[in-house]
N, CA, C and O of each residue as an XYZ file, in Angstrom:
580
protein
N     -36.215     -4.987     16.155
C     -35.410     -3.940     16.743
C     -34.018     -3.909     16.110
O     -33.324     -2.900     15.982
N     -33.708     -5.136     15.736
C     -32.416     -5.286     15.411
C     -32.058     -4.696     14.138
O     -31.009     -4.106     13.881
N     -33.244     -4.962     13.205
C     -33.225     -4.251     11.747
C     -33.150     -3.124     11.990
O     -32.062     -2.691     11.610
N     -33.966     -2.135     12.600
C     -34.213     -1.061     13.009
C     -32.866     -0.328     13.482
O     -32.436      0.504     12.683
N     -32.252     -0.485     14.479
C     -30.701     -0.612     14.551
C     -30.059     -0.301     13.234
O     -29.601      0.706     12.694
N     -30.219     -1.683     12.906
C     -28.905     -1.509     11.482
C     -29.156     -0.551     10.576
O     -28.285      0.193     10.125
N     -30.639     -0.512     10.192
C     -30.926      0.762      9.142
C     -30.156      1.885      9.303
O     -29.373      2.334      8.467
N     -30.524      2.589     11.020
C     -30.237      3.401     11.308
C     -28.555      3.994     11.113
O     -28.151      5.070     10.672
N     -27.753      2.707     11.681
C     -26.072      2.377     11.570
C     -25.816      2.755      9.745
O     -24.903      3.426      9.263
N     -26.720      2.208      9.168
C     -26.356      2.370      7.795
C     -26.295      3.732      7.078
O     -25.348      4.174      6.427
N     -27.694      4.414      7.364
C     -28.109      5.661      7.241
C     -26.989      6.800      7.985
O     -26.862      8.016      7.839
N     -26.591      6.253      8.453
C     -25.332      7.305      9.252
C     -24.151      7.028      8.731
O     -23.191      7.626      9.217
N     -23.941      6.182      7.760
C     -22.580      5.499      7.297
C     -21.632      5.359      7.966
O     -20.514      5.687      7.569
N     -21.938      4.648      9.566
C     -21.015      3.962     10.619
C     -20.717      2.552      9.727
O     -19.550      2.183      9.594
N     -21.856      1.764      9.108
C     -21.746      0.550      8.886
C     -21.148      0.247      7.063
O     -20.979     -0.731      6.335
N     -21.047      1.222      7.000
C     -20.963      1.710      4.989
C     -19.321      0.581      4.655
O     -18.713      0.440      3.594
N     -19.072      0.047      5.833
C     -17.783     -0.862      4.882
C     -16.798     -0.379      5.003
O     -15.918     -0.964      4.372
N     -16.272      1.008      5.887
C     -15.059      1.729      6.160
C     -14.972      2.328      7.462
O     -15.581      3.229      8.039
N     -13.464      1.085      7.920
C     -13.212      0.786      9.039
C     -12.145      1.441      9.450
O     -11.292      1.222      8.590
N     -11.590      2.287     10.471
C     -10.451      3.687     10.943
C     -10.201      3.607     12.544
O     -10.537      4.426     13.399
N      -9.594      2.528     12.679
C      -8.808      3.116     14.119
C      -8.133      3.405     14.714
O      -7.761      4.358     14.031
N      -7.297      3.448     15.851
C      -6.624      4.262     16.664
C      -5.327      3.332     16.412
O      -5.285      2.277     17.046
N      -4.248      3.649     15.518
C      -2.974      3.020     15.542
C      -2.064      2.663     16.412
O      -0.939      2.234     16.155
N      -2.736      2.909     17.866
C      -1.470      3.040     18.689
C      -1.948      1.610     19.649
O      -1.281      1.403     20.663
N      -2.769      0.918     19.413
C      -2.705     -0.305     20.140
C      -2.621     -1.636     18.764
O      -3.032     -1.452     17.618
N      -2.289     -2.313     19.036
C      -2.011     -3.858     19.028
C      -3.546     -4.297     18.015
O      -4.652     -4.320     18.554
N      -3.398     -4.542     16.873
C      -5.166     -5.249     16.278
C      -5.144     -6.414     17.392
O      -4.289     -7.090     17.965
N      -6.222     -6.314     17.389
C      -7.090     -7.229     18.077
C      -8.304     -8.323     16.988
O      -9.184     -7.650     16.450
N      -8.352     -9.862     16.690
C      -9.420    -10.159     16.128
C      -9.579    -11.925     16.401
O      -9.051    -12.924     15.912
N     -10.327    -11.733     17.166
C     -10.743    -13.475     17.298
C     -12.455    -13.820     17.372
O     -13.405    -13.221     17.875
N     -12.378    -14.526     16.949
C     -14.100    -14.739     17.231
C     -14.817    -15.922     17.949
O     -15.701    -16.737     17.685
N     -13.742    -15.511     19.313
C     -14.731    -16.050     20.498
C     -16.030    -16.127     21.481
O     -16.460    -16.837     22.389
N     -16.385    -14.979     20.756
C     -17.841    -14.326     20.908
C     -18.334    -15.389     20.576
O     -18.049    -16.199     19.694
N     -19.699    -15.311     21.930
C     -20.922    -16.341     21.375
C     -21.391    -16.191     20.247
O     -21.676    -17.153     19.535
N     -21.575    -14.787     19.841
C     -22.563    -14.614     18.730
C     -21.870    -14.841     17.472
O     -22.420    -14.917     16.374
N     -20.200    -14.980     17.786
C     -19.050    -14.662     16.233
C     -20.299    -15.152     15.214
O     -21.325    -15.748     15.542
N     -19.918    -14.748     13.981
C     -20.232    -14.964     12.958
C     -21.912    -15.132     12.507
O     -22.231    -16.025     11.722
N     -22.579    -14.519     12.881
C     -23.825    -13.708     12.806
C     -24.378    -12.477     12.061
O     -25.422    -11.824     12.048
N     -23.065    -12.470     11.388
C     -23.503    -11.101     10.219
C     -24.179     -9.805     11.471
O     -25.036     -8.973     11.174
N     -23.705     -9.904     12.475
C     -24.134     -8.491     13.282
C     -23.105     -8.985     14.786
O     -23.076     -9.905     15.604
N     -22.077     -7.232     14.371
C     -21.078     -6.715     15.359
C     -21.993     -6.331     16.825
O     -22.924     -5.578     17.113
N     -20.966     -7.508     17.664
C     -21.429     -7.480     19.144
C     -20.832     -7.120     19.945
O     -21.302     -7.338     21.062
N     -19.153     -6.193     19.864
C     -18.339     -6.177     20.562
C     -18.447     -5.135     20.906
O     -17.285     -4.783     21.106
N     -19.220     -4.150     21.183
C     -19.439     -2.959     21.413
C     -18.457     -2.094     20.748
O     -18.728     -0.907     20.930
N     -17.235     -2.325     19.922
C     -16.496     -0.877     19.514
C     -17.716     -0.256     18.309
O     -18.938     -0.399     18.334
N     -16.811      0.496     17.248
C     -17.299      1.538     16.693
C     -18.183      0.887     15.675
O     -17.919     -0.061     14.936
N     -19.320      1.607     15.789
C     -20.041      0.692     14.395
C     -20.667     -0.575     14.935
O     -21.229     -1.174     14.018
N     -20.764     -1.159     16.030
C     -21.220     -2.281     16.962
C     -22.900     -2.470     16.755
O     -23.448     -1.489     16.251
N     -23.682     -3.502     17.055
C     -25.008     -2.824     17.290
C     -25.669     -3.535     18.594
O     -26.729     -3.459     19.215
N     -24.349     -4.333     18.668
C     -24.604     -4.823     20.677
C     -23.099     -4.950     21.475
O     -22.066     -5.225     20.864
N     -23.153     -4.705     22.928
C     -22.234     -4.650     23.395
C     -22.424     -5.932     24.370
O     -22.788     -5.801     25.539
N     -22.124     -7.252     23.739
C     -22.295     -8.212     24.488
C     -21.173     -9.136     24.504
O     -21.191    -10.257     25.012
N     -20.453     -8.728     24.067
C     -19.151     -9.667     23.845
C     -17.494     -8.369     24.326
O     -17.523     -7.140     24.375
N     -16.704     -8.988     24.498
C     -15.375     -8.398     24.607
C     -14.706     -7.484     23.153
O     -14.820     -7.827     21.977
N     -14.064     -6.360     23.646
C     -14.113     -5.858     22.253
C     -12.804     -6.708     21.516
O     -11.774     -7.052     22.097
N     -13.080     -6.898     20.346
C     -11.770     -7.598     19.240
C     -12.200     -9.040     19.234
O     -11.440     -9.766     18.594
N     -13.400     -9.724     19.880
C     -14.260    -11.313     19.691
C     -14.574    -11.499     19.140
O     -14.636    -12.697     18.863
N     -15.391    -10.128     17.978
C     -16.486    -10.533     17.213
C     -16.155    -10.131     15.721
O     -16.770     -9.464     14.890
N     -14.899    -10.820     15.705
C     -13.559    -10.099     14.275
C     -14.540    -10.456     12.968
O     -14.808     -9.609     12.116
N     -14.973    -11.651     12.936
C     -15.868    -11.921     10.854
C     -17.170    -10.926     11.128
O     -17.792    -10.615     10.113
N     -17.561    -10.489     12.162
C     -18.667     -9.027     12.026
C     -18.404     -8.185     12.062
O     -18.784     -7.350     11.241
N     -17.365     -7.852     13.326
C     -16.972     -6.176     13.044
C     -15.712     -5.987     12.676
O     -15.329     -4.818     12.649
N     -14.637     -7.197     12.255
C     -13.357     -6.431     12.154
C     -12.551     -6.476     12.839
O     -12.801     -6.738     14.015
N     -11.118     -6.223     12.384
C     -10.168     -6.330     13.676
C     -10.466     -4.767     14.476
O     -11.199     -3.908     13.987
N      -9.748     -4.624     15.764
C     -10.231     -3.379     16.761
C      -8.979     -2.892     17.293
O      -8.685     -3.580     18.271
N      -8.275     -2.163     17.109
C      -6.728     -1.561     17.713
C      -5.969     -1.275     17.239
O      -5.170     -0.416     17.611
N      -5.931     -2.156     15.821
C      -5.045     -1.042     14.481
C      -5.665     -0.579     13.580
O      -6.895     -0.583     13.543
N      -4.914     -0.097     12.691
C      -5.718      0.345     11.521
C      -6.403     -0.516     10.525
O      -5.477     -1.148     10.016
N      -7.343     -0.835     10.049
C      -8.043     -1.607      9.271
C      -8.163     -0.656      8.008
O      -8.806      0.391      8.076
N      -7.490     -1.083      6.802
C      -8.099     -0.801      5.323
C      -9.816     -1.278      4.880
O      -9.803     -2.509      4.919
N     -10.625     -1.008      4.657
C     -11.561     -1.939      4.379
C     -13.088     -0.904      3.497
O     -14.079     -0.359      3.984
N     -12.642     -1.023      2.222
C     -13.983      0.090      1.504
C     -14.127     -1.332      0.792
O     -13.677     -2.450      1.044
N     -15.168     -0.668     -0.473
C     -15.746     -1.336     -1.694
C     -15.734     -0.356     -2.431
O     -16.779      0.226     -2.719
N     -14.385      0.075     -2.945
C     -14.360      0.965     -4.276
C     -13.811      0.198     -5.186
O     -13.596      0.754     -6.264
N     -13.539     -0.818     -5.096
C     -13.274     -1.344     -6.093
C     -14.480     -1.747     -7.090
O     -15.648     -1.987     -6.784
N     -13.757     -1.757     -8.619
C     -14.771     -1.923     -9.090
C     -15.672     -3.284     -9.236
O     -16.802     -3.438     -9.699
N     -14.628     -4.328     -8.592
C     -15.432     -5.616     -8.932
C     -15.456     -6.016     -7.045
O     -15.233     -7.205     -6.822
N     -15.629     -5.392     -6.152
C     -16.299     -5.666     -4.871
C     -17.724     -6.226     -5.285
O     -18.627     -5.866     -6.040
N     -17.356     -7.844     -3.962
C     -18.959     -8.078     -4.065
C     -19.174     -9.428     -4.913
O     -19.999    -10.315     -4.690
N     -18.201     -9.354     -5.964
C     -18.307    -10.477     -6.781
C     -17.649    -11.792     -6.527
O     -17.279    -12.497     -7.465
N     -17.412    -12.323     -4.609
C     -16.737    -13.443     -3.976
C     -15.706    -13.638     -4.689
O     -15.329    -14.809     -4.708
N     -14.879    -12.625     -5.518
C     -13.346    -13.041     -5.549
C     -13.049    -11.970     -4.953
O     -13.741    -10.952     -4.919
N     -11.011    -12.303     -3.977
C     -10.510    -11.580     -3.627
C     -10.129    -10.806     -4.646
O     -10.109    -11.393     -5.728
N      -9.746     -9.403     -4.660
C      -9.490     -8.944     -5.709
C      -8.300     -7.595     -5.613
O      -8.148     -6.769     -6.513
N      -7.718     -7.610     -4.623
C      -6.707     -6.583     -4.207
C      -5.210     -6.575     -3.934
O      -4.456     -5.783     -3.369
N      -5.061     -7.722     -4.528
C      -3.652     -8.228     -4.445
C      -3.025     -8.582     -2.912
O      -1.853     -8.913     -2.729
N      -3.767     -8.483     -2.137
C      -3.165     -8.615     -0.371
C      -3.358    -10.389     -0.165
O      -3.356    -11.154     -1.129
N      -3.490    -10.758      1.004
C      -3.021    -12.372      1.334
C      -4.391    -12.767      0.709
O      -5.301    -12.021      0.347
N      -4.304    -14.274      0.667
C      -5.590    -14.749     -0.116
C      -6.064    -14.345     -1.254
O      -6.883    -15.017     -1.882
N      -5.651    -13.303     -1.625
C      -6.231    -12.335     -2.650
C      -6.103    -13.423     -4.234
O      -5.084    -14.050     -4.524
N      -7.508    -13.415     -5.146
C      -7.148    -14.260     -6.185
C      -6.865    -13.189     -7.521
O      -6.966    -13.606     -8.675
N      -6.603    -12.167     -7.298
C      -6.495    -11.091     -8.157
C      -5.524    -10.116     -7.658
O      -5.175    -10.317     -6.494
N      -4.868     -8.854     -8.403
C      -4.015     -7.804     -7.764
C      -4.935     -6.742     -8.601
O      -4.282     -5.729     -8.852
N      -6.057     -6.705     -9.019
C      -6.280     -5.446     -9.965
C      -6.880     -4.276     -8.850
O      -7.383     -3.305     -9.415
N      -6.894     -4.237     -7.494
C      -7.508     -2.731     -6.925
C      -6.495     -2.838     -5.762
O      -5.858     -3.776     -5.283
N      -6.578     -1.711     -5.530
C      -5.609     -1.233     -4.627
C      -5.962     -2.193     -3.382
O      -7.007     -2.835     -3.275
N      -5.002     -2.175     -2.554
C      -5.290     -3.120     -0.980
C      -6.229     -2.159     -0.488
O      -6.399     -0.948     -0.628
N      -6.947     -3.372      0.320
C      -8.083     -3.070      1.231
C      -8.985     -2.528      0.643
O      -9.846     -2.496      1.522
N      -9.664     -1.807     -0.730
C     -10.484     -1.547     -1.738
C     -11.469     -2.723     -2.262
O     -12.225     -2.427     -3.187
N     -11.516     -4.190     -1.671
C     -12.321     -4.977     -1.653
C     -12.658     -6.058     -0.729
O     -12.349     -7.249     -0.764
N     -13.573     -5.182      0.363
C     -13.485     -5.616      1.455
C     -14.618     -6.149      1.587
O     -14.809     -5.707      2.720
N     -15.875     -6.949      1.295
C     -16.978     -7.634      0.820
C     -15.765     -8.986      0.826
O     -15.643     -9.797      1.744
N     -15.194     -8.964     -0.067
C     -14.365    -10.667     -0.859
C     -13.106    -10.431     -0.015
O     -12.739    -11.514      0.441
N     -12.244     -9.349      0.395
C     -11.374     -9.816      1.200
C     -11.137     -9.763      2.951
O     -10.475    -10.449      3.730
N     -12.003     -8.630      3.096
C     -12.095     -8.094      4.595
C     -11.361     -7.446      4.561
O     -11.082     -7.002      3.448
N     -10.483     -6.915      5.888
C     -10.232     -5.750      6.438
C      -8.874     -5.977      5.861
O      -8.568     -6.965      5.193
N      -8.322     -5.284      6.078
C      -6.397     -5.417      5.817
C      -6.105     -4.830      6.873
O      -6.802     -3.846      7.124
N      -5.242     -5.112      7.653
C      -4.611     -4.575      8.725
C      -3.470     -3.501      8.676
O      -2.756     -3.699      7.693
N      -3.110     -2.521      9.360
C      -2.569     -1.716      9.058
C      -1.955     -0.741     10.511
O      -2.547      0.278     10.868
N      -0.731     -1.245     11.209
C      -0.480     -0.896     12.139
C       0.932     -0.056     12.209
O       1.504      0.081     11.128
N       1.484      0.457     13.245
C       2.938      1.243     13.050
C       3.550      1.078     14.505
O       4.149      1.897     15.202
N       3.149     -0.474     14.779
C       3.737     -0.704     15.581
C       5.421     -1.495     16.025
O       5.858     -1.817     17.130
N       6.015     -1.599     14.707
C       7.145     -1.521     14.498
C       8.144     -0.653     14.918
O       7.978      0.498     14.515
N       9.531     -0.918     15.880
C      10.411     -0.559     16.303
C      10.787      0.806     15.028
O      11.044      1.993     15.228
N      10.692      0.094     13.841
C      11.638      1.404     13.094
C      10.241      1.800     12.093
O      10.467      2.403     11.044
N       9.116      1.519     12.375
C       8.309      2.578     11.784
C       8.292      3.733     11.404
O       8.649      4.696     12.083
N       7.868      3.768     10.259
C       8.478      5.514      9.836
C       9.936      6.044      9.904
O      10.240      7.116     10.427
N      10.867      5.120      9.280
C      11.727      5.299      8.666
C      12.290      4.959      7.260
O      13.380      4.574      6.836
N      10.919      5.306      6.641
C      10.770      5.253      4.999
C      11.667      3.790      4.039
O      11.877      3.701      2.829
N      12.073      2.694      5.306
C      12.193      1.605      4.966
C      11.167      0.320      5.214
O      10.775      0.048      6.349
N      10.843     -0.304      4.256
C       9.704     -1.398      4.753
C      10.310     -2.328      5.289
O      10.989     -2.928      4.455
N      10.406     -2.825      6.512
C      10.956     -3.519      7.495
C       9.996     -4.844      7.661
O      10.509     -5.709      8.371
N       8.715     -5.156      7.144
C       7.729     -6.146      8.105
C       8.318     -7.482      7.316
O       7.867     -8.538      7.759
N       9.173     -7.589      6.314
C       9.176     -9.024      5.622
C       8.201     -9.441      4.644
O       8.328    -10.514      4.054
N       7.044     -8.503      4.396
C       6.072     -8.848      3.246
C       7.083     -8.227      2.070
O       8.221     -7.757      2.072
N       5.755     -8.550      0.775
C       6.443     -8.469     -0.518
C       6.774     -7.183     -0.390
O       6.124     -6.422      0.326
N       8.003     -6.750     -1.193
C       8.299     -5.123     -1.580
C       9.277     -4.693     -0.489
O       9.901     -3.650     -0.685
N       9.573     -5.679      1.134
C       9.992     -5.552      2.086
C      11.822     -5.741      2.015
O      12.478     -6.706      1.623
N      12.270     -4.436      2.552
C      13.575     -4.129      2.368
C      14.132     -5.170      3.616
O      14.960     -5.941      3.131
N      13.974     -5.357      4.718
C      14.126     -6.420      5.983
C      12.753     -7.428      6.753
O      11.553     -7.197      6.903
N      13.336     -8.203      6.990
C      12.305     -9.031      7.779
C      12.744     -8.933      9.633
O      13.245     -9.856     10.276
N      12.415     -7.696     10.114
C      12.218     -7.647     11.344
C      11.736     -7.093     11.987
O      12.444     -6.409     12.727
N      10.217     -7.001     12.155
C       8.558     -6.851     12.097
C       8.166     -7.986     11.864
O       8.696     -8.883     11.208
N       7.021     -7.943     12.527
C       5.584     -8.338     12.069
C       5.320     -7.624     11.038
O       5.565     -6.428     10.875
N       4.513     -8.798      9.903
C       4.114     -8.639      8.956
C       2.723     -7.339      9.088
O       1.819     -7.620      9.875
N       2.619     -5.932      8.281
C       1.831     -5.582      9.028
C       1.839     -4.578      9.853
O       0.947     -3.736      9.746
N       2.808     -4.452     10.819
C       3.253     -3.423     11.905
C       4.523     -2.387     11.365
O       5.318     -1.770     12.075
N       4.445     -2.409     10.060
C       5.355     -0.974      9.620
C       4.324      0.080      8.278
O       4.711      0.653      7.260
N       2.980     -0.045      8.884
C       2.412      0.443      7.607
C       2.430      1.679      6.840
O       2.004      1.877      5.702
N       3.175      2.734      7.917
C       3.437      3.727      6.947
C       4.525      3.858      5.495
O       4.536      4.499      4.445
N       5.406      2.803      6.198
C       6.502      2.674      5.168
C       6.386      1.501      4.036
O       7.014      1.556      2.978
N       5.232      0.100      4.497
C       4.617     -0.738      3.957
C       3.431     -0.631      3.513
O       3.393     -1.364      2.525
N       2.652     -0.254      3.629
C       0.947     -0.212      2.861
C       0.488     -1.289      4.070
O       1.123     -1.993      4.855
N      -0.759     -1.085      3.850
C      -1.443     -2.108      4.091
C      -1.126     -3.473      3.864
O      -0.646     -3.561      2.734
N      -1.205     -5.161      4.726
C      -0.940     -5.611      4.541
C      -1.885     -7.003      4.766
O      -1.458     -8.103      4.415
């Protein structure tokens, strides 16, 4: 049943590797879920294929849940277990952030920063004009992070 499921998730390109949510809450990602790390999303949000866990538990299957998540495979070397997008961990900078999400996962991407969207990068990552943010929570003016 479970295969059956996923085919289906796939065939609809819910499960295709590109992750979009609602910017206005807080990411959410821990994997306290019984099932964490099972290669199959249990938290019931989007793209889920069981709702048996709390949503934002079942983060190494489905992802973080409340901010924005970067997360395709257009890159051209997705897939090949190196990071490859220049973001944290990353053992490469050659594709854009969040463009190799197989080897790096999701990138987070929130605007929950006090001075968000004031065309200064405020979170303290690289390229960052101030450090007062969370790393992360100014992404319109920061990228993905």
């Amino acid at each position: 049943m479970k295969n059956i499921l996923l085919r289906s998730l796939f065939s609809l390109g819910v499960a295709a590797g590109v992750f979009a949510f609602g910017a206005t809450a807080s990411a959410q990602c821990t994997n306290t879920c019984a099932t964490a790390n099972d290669n199959e999303c249990d938290d019931g949000g989007p793209g889920s294929l069981y709702d048996i866990c709390a949503l934002g538990t079942d983060c190494n299957d489905c992802g973080p849940r409340g901010g924005d998540a970067l997360c395709t495979n257009t890159c051209a070397t997705s897939g090949d277990n190196e990071c490859d997008d220049g973001g944290p961990n990353s053992l490469y900078d050659i594709c854009d952030i969040g463009t190799d999400c197989d080897d790096c996962g999701p990138r987070l991407c929130t605007n929950t920063c006090a001075t968000a969207n004031d065309n200064e990068c405020d979170d303290g990552g690289e390229g960052s004009l101030y450090d007062i943010c969370d790393l992360g929570t100014d992404c319109n003016d920061c990228g993905a992070r």
